[in-house]
N, C-alpha and C positions, 0 to 999 in steps of 0.2 A: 338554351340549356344544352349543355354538353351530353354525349354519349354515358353510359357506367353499362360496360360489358359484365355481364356473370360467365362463369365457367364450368361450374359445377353448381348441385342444386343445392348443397346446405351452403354456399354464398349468398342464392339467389333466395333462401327460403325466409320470408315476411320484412323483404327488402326491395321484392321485384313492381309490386304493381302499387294502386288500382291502376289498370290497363287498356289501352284498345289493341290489339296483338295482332302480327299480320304472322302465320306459319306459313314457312316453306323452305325449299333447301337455298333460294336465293342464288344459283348459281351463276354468275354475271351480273347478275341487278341489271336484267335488260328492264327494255321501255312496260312490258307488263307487268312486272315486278314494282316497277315505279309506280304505275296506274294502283296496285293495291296497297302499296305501303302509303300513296297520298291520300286512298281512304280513311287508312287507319289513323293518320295523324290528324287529317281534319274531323275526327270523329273523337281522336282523343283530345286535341285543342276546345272540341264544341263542351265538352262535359267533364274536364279539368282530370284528364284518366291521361298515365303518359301515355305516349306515341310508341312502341315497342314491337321487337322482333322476337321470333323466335325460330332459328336456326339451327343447323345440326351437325357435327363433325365428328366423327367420319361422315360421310355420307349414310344411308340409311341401309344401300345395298350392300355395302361394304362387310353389313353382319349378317344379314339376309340372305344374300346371292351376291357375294362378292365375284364371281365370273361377270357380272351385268356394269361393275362399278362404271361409269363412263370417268374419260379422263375430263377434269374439270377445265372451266373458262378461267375463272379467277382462282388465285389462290384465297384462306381464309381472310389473312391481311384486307386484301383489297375488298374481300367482301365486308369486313366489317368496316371498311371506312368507307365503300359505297351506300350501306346501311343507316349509315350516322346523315351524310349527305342527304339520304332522301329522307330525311328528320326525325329517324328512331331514336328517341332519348334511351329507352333500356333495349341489352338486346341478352337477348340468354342462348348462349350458344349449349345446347342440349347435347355431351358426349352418349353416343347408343352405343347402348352392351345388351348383351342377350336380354339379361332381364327387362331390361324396357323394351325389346322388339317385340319380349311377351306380354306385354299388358293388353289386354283388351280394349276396345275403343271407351268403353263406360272407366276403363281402370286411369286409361291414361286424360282423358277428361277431367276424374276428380282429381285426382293427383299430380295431375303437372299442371294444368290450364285451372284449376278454381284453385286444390290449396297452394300449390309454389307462386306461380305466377300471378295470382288475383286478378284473373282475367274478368271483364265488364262487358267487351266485345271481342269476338273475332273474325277476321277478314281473311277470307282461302279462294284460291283461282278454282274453278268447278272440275278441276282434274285432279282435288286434292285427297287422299288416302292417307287412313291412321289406324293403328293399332294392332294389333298381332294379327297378322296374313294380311295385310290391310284391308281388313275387313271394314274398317269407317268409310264411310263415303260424307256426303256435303249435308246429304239429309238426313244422315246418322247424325252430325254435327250437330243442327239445328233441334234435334227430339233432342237429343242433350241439355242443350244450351236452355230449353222452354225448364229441361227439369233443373239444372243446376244458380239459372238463372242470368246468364248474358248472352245477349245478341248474339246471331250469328250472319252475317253476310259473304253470300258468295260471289264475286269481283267477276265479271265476265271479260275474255281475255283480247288482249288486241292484236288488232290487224295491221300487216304494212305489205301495199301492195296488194294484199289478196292473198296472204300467209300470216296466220299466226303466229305469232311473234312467240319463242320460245328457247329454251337452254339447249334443246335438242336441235332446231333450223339453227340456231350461232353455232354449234358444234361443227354442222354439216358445211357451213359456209369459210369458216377458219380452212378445215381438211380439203378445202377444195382450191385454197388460197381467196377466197372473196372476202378480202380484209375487208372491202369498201362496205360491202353489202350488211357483215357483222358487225359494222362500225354503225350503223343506219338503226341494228335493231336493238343494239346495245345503248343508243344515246348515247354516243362517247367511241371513241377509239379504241379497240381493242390495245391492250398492253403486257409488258412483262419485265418486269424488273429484277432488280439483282446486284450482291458484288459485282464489279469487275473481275475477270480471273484473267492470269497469262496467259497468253497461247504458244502456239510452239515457235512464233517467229516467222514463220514460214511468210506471213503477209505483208510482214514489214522487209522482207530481204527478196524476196519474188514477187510478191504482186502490190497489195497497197497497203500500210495499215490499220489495223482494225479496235476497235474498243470489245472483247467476247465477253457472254455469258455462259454461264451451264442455264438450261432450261430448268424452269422450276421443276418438282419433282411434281408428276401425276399433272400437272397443267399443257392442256391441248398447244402445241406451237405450230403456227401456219410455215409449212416447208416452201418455200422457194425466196426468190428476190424484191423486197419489197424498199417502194417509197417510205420513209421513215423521220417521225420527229424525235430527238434524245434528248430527255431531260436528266441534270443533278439536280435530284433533290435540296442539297443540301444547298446550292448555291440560287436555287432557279434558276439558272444558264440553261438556254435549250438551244439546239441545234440542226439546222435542217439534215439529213443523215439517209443514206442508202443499208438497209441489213439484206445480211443470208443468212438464210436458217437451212442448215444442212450436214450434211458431212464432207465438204471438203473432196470431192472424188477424186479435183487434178492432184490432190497431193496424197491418192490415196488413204484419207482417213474413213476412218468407219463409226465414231460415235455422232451424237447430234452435237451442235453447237450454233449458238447466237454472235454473228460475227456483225459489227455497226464501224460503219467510215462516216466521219460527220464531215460533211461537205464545206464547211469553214471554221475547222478547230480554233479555239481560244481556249488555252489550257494555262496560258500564264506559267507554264514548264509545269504543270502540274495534272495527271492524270487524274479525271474523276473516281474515286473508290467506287461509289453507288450510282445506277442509274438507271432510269424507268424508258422502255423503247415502245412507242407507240406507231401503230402498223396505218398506214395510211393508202398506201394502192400496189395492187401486185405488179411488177414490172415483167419477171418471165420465170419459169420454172431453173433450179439450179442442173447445170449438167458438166460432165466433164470435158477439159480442154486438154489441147495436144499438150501442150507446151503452159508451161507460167506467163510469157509472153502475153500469149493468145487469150488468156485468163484476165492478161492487165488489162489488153485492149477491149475486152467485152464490159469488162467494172467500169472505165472510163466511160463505154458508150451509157451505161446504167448511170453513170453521175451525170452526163448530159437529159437525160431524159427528167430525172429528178431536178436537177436547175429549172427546166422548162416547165413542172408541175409546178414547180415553187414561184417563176414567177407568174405564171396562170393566176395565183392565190393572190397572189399580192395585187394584179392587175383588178379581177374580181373585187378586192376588199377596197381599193381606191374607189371601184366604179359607187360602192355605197354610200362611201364617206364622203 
């Protein structure tokens, strides 16, 4: 069964459930994210209740203590289509405005989880908080859920390595450039997509050229030199690919940008408009060089290094097959 996103609540009102509902801001859809929303769908597959999310945008700080906002993993896009993936057939992306920051936990219980959403069940990481000051907690939830009438389970959160897997350890690990490590607890490669935009040129007349992005807006981008795979969407062409995430310092620039060299273009004389860069190993922090030169010979030694990760993988993928 396919996805049906609501966006507002008189779309969603006596069209969203009966439900097993996983709440949370869902940011990344790491691997504990996934561990609850598999609750919820094998709970909603057991007892014929969709499988459903219930998500939030803005963020929740954003009206609360917007100084607190963290910059996000994913943009909404990719969260709702990681949402769909991990088999939420409905998902109700809940826009917060003051007045719903003030609903009480009893207010926002009756009125959004039993009459909008027709919730049956629901499924919360034991760190979850709701209702004006968030004053809900997990067994707020639960004296709820006994008086209004559905279950309430709370998802206990996972471990990798000996850390809790969480939106906050992926934040920490991106800012630090450990693509690999955020890639690990994400299930998946961290990403970011985009137009293609021009750049100034500068790469294709002094050093090499590039495919750029603008950084999404508010979405975390890991700063330095990274191993990279490029995909178009629109054709599935991918391509093994070196990116910088920086500002350009040999050429004196000063804004961020997304610069990707695909290590064996096939463009058929045709630039991709759209496309998704997936971070795969940090290679070295960006710094500035004397000379354009000096700049070229450093990207070449970076494309050698990525050849040799690439075929690391392909040697690896023989030895299984």
């Amino acid at each position: 069964m396919s996805r049906v996103i609501f966006r507002s609540i008189p779309e969603a009102h006596g069209a969203f459930g009966p439900c097993a509902l996983a709440i949370g801001n869902f940011d990344g859809v790491h691997i504990g994210h996934q561990a609850l929303l598999a609750d919820a769908a094998r709970f909603g597959s057991k007892d014929a209740f969709f499988p459903a999310a219930l998500t939030f945008d803005p963020h929740p700080t954003v009206v609360v203590a917007p100084d607190r906002t963290p910059p996000f993993i994913c943009t909404l896009d990719q969260r709702l289509h990681f949402l769909e993936i991990a088999g939420m057939t409905r998902i109700m992306v809940l826009h917060i405005t003051a007045e719903i920051a003030r609903l009480s936990p009893e207010e926002f219980v009756r009125q959004i989880l039993v009459d909008l959403l027709d919730t049956r069940a629901v499924f919360v990481g034991g760190n979850f908080r709701f209702g004006h000051k968030q004053a809900g907690t997990p067994d707020t939830l639960r004296e709820l859920g006994k008086r209004f009438g559905f279950v309430s389970q709370i998802v206990q959160p996972v471990s990798y390595r000996g850390e809790i897997v969480s939106s906050s350890a992926i934040r920490n690990c991106l800012s630090e450039g450990k693509v690999s490590r955020a890639g690990r607890l994400l299930g998946r490669c961290f990403s970011v997509e985009g137009p293609v935009v021009p750049g100034r040129g500068i790469g294709r007349t002094k050093a090499v050229p590039t495919l750029n992005l603008h950084p999404p807006p508010d979405q975390i981008v890991p700063r330095g030199i990274y191993i990279t795979e490029t995909l178009e969407a629109s054709t599935g062409l991918r391509w093994q690919s070196v990116t910088s995430v920086g500002t350009n310092p040999t050429f004196g620039e000063t804004s961020v940008t997304i610069e990707t060299f695909l290590l064996a273009p096939a463009f058929d004389g045709k630039t991709p408009q759209r496309i998704q860069v997936f971070f795969r190993r940090f290679i070295r922090p960006e710094r500035r060089f004397d000379t354009p030169e000096a700049l070229k010979a450093e990207i070449e030694h970076d494309v050698s290094r990525a050849q040799a990760y690439w075929r690391r993988i392909a040697t690896l993928k023989a030895s299984i097959y």
